[in-house]
N, CA, C, O and CB atoms as a CASP TS submission, in Angstrom:
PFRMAT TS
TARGET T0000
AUTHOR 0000-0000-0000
METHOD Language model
MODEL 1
PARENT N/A
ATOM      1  N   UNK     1       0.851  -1.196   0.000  1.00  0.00           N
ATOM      2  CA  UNK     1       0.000   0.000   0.000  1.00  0.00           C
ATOM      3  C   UNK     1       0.887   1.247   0.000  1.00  0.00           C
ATOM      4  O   UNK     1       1.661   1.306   0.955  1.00  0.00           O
ATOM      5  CB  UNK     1      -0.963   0.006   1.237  1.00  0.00           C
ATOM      6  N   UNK     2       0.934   2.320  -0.934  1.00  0.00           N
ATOM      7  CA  UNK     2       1.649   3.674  -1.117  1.00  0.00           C
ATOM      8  C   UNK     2       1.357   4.277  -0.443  1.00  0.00           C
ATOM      9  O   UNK     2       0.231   4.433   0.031  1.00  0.00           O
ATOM     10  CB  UNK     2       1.618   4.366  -2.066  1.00  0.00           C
ATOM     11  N   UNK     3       2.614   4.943  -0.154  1.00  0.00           N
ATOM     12  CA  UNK     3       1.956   6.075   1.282  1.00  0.00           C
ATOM     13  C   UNK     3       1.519   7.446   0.430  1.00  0.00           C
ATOM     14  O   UNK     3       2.126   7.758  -0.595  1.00  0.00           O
ATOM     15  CB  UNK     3       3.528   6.669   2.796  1.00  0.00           C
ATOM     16  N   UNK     4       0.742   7.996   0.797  1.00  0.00           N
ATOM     17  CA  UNK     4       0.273   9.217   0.237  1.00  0.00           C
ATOM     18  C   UNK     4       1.308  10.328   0.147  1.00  0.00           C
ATOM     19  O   UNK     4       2.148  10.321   1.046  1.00  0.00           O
ATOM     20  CB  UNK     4      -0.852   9.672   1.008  1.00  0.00           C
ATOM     21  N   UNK     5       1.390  11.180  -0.677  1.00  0.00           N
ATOM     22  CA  UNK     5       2.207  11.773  -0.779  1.00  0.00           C
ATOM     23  C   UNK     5       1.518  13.298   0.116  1.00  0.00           C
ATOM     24  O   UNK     5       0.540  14.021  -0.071  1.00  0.00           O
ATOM     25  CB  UNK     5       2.642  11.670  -2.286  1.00  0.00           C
ATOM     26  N   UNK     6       2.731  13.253   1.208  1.00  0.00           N
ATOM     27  CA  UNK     6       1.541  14.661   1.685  1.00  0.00           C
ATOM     28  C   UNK     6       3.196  15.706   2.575  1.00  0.00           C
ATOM     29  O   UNK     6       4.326  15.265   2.784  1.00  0.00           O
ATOM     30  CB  UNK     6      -0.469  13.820   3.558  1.00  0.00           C
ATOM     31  N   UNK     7       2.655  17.052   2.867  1.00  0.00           N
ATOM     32  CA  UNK     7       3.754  17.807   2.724  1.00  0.00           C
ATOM     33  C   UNK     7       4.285  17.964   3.320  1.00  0.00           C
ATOM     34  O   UNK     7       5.163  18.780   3.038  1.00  0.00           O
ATOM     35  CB  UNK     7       3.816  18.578   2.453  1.00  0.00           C
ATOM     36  N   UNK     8       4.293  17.304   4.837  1.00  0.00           N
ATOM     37  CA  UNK     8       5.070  17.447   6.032  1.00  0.00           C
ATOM     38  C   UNK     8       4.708  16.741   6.970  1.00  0.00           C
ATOM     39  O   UNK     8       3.504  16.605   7.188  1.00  0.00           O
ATOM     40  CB  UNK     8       5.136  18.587   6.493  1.00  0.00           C
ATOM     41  N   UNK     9       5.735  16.069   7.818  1.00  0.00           N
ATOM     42  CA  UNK     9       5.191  15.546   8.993  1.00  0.00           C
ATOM     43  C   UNK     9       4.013  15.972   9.725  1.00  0.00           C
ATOM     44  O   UNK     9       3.007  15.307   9.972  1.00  0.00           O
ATOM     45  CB  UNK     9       6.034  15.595   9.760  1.00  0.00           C
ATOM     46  N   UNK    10       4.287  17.224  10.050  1.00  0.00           N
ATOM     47  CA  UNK    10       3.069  18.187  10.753  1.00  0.00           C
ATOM     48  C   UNK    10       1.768  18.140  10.419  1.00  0.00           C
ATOM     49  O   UNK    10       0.749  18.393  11.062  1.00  0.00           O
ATOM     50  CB  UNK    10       3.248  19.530  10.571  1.00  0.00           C
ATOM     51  N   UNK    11       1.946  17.795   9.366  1.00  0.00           N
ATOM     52  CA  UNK    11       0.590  17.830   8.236  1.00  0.00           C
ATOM     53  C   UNK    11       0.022  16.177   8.224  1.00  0.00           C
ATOM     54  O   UNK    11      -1.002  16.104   7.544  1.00  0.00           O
ATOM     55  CB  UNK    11       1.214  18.380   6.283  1.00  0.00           C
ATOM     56  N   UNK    12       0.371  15.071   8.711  1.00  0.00           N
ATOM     57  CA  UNK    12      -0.159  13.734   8.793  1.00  0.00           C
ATOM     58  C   UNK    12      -0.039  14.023  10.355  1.00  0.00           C
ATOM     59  O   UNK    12      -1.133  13.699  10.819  1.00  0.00           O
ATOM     60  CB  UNK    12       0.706  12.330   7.991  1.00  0.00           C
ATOM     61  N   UNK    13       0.788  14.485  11.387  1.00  0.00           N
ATOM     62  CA  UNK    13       0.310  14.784  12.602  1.00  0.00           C
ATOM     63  C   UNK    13      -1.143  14.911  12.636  1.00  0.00           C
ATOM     64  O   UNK    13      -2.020  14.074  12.850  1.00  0.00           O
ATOM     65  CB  UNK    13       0.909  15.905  13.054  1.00  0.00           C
ATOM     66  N   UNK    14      -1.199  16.470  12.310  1.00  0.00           N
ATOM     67  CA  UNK    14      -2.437  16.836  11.999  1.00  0.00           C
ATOM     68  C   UNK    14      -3.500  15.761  11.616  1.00  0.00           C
ATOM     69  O   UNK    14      -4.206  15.364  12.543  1.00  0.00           O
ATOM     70  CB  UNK    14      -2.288  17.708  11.027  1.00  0.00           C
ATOM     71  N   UNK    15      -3.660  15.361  10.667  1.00  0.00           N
ATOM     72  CA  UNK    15      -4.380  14.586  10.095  1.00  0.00           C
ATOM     73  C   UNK    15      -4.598  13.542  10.901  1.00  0.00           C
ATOM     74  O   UNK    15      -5.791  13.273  11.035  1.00  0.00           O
ATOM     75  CB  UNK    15      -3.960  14.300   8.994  1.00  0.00           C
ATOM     76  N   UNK    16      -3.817  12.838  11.504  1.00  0.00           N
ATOM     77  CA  UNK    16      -4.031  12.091  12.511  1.00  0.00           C
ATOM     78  C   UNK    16      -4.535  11.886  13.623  1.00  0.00           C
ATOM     79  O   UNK    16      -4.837  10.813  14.147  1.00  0.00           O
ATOM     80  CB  UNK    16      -3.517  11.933  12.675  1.00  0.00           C
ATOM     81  N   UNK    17      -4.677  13.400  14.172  1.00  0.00           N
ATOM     82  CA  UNK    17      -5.405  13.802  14.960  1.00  0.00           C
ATOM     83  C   UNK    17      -6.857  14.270  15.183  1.00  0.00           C
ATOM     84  O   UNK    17      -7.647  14.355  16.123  1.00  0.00           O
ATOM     85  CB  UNK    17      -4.872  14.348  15.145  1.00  0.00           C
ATOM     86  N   UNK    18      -6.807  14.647  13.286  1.00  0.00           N
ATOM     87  CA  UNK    18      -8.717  14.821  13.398  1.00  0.00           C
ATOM     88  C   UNK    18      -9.113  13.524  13.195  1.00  0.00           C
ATOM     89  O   UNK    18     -10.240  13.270  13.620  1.00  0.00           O
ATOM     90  CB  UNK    18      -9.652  15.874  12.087  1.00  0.00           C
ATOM     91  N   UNK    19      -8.419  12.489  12.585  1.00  0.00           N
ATOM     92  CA  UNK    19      -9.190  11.046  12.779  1.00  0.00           C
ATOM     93  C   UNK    19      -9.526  10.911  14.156  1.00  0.00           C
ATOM     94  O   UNK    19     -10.710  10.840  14.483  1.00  0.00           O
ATOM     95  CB  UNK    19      -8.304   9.720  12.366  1.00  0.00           C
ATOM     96  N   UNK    20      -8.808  10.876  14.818  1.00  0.00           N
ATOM     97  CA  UNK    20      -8.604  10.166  16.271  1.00  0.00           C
ATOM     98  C   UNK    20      -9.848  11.316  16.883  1.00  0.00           C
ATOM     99  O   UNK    20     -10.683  10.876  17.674  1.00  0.00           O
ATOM    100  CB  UNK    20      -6.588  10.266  17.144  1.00  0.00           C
ATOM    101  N   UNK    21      -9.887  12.475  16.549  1.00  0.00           N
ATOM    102  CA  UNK    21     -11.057  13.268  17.437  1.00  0.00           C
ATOM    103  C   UNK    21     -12.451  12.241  16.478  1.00  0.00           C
ATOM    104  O   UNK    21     -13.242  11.435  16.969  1.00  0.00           O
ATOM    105  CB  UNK    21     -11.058  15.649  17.114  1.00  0.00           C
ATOM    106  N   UNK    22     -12.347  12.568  15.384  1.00  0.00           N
ATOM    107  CA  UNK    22     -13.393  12.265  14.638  1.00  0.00           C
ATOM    108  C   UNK    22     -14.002  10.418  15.178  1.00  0.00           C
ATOM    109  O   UNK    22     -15.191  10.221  15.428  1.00  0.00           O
ATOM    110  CB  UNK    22     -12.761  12.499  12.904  1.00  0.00           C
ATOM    111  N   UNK    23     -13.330   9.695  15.234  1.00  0.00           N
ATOM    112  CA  UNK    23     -13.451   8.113  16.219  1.00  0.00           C
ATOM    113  C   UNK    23     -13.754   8.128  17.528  1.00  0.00           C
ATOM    114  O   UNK    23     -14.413   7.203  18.002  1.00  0.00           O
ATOM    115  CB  UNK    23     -12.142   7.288  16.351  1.00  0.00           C
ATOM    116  N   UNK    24     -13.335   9.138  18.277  1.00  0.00           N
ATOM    117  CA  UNK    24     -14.088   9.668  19.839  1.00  0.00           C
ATOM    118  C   UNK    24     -12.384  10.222  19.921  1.00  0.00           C
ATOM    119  O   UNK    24     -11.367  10.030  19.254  1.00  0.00           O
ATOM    120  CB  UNK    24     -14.958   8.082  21.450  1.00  0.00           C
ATOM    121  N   UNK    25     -12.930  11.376  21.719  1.00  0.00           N
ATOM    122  CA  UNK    25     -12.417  11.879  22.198  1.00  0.00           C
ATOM    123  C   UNK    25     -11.016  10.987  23.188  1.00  0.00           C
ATOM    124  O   UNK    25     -11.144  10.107  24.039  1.00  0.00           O
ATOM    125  CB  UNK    25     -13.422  12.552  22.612  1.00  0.00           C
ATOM    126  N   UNK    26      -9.951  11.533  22.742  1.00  0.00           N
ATOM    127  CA  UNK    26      -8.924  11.363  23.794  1.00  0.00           C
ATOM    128  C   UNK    26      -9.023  11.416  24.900  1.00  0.00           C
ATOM    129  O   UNK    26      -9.431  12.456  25.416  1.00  0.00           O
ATOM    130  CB  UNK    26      -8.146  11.960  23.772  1.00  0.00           C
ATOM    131  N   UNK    27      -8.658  10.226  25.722  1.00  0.00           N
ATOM    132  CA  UNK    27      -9.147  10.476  27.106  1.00  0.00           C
ATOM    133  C   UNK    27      -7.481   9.989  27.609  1.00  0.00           C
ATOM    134  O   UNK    27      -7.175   9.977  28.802  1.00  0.00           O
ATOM    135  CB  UNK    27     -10.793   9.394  27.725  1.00  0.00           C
TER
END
């Protein structure tokens, strides 16, 4: 599976983080 081409660490941080809100809240 290819990893997406995307523009910065910060930026799949990010992204990673509205999944994880978007699946429920961090507790």
């Amino acid at each position: 599976m290819p990893r997406p081409k995307l523009k910065s660490d910060d930026e799949v941080l990010e992204a990673a983080t509205v999944v994880l809100k978007r699946c429920g809240p961090i507790e």
